[in-house]
C-alpha positions as CSV (number, residue, x, y, z in Angstrom):
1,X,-25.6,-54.0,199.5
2,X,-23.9,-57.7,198.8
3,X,-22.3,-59.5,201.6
4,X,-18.7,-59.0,202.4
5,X,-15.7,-61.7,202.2
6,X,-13.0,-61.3,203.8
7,X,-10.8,-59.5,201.7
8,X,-13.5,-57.0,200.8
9,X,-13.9,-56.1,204.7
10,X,-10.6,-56.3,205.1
11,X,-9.9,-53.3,202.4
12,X,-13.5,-51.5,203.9
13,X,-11.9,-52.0,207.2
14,X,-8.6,-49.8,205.8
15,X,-9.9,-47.1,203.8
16,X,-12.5,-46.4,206.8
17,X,-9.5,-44.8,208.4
18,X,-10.2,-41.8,206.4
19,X,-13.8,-42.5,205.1
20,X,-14.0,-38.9,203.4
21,X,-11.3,-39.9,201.5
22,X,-12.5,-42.9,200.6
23,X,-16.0,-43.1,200.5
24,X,-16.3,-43.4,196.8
25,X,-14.4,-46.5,197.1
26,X,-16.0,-48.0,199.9
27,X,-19.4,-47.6,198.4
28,X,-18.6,-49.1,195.4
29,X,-16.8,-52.2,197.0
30,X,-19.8,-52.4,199.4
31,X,-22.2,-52.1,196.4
32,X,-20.4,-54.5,193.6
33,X,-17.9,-56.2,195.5
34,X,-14.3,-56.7,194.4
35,X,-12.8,-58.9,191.4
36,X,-9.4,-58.2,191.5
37,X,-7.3,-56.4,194.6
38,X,-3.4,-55.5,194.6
39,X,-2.2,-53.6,197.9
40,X,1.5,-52.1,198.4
41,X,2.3,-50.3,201.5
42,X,-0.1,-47.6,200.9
43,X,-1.5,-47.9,197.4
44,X,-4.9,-49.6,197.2
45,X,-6.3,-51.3,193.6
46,X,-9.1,-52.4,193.5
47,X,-11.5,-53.6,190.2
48,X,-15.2,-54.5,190.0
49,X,-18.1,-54.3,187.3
50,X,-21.3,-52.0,187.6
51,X,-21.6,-50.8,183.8
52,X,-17.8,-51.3,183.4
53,X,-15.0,-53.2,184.5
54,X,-13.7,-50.0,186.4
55,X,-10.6,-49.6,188.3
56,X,-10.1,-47.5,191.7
57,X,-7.0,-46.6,192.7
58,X,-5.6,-44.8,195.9
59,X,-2.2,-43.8,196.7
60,X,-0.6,-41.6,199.3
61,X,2.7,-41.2,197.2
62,X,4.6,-41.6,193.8
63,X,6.6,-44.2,195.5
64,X,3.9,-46.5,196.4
65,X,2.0,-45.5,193.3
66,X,4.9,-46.6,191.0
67,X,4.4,-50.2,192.5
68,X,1.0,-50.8,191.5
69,X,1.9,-49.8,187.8
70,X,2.6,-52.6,186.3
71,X,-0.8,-54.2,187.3
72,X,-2.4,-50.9,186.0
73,X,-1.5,-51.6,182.8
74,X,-3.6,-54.4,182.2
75,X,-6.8,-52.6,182.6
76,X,-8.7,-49.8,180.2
77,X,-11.1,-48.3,183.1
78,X,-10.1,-46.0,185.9
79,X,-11.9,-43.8,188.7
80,X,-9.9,-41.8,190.2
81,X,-10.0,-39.2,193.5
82,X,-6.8,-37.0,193.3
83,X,-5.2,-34.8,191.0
84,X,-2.1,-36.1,191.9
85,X,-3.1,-39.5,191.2
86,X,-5.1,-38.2,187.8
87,X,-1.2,-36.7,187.1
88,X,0.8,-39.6,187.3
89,X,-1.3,-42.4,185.8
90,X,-1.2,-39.8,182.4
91,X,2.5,-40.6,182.6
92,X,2.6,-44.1,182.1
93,X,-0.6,-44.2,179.8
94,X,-2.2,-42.4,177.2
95,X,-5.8,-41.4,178.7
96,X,-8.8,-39.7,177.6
97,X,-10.8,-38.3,180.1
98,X,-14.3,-39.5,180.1
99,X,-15.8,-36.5,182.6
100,X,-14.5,-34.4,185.4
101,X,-16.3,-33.5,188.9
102,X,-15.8,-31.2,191.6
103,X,-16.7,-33.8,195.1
104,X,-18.8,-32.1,197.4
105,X,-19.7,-33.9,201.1
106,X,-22.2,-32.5,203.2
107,X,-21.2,-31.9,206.8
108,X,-22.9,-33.2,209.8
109,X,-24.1,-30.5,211.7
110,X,-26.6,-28.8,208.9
111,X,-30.3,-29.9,210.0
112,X,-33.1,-30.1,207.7
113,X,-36.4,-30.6,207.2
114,X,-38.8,-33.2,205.2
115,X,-40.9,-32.6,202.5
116,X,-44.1,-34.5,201.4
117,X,-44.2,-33.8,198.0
118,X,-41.0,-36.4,197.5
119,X,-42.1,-40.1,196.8
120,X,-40.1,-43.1,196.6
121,X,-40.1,-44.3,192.5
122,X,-39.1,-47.9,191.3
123,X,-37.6,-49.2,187.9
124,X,-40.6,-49.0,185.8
125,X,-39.6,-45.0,185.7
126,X,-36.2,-46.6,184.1
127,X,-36.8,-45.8,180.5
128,X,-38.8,-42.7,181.0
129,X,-35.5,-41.3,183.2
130,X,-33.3,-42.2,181.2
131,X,-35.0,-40.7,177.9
132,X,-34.8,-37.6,180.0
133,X,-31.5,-37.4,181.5
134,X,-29.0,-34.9,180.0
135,X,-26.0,-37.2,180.8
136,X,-27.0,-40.5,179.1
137,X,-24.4,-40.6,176.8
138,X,-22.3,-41.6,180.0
139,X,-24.8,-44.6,181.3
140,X,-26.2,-47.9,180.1
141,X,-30.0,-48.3,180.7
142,X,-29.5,-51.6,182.4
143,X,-27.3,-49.9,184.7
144,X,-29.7,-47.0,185.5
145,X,-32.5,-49.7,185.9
146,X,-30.2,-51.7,188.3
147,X,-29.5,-48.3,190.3
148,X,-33.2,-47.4,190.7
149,X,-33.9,-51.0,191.7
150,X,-31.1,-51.7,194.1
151,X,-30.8,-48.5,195.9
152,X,-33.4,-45.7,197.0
153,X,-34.7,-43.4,193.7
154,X,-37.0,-40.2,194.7
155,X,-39.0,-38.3,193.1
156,X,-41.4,-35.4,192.8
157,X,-45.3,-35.9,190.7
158,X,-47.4,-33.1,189.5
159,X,-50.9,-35.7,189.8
160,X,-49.3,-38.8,188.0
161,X,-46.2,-37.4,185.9
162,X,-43.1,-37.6,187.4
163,X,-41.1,-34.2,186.6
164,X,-38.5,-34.3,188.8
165,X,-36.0,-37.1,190.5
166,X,-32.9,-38.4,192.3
167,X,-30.5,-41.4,192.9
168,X,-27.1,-42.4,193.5
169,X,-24.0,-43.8,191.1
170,X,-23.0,-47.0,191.4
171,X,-20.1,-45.7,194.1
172,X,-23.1,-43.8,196.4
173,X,-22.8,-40.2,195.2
174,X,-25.8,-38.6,195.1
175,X,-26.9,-38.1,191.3
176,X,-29.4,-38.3,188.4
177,X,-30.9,-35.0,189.9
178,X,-33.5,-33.9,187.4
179,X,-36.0,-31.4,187.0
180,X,-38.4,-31.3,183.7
181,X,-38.2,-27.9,181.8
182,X,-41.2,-26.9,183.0
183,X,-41.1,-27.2,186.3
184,X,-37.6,-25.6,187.6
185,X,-37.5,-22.9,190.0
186,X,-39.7,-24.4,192.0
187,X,-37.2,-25.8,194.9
188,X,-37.9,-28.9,193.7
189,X,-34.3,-30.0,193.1
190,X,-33.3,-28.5,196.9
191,X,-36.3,-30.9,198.2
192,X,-35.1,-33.8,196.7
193,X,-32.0,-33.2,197.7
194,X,-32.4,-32.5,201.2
195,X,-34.6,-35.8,201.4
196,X,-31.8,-37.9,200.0
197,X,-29.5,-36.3,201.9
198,X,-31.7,-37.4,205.0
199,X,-32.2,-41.1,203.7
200,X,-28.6,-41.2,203.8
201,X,-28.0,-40.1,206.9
202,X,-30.2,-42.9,208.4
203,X,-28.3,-45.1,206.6
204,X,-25.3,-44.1,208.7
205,X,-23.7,-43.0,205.1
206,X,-22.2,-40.2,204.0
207,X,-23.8,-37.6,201.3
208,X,-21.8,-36.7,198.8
209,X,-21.9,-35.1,195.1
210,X,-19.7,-34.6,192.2
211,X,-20.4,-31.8,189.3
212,X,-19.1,-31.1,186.5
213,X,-16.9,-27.4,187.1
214,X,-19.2,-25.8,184.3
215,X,-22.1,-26.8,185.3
216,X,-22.4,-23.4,187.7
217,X,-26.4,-24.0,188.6
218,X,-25.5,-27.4,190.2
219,X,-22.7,-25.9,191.8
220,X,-24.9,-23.4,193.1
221,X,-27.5,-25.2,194.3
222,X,-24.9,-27.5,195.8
223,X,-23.8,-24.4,197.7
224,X,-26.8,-23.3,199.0
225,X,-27.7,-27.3,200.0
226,X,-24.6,-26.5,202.5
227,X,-22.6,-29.2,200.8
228,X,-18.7,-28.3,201.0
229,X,-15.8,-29.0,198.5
230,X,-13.6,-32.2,199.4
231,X,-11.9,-32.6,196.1
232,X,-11.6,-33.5,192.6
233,X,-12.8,-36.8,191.0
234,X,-11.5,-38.4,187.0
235,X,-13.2,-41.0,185.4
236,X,-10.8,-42.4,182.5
237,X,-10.3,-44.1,179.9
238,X,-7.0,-45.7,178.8
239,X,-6.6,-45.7,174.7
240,X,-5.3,-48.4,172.9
């Protein structure tokens, strides 16, 4: 994590009021910092680059949503953690979606156990991952590399290959979870899991997911993790 200013712990500060909430926000901040911040009663804007020049937005209301719009407009980029809010920034702009997730957190009272077969993995897995990942249309390598290297990546060998792995996003969500073809139902994806979920823990953080609705093994295994539905989560693309 990079060091505070004072208007980044100032906004940490705030949305720690409801860090469920907020969490994907308050990771991000606390991982990449903030370029640009615009605050009305309680609407919250904030904009920083990982891959992207994203925007996060959080509002309570229409009214205090409405004045943030016109500084909305000048950006193409948006993460969003509301339906509402996903509602009513597609009636100022024409937006295409770029994927939607279900948010899972994982509640504090579930106890679990470590594994040895999970191993800690640095960024010269970076290529190798990403050749493998099912979702790299949606990430830059350098980005993935800068993940691995920044923050805690896990995996699982059979003697020297690694066939199975996990991370987070740049906003902390647990993700990247991968198993090779061959070597699924094994638990291996529940192991990792749980050991990340652990790491996290320590960390004082909180453990949290997003899946895409259709993906129904992820959102079963999220299930039988213990991990429990918060909400829905946009990432979007204004076109031009």
């Amino acid at each position: 994590m990079k060091k505070m200013n004072k208007d980044e712990t100032m906004v940490i500060n705030k949305l720690m009021l409801d860090p469920k909430r907020n969490i994907n926000m308050i990771n991000f901040i606390s991982n990449y910092g903030i370029d640009f911040l615009y605050q009305s009663n309680t609407a919250i804007m904030i904009s920083g680059f990982s891959d992207k020049q994203w925007v996060y937005i959080d509002a309570e209301t229409k009214s205090d949503f409405n004045k943030i719009v016109d500084k909305l407009m000048e950006f193409e980029y948006f993460a969003v953690f509301n339906d509402n809010q996903y509602k009513w920034l597609s009636e100022i702009m024409e937006l295409e979606v770029m994927l939607s997730c279900k948010k899972y957190i994982f509640p504090k009272d579930i106890e679990l156990e470590e594994s040895n077969l999970v191993s800690v993995i640095d960024e010269s897995y970076t290529q190798y991952i990403f050749d493998n990942y099912e979702y790299r249309e949606f990430v830059d390598i350098d980005y993935l590399k800068n993940q691995i290297k920044n923050n805690l990546a896990l995996g699982i060998f059979d003697n020297e290959k690694l066939v199975a792995w996990i991370m987070t996003h740049d906003d902390g969500a647990m993700g990247f979870l991968t198993v090779l073809p061959n070597y699924r139902n094994r638990g291996y994806a529940t192991l990792l899991s749980n050991a990340y979920i652990m790491h996290l823990r320590d960390k004082g953080f909180i453990p949290f997911i997003h899946i895409e609705e259709h993906n129904i093994k992820s959102l079963n295994l999220a299930k039988k993790c213990g991990f429990k539905y918060y909400g829905n989560v946009h990432w979007i693309k204004r076109k031009k």
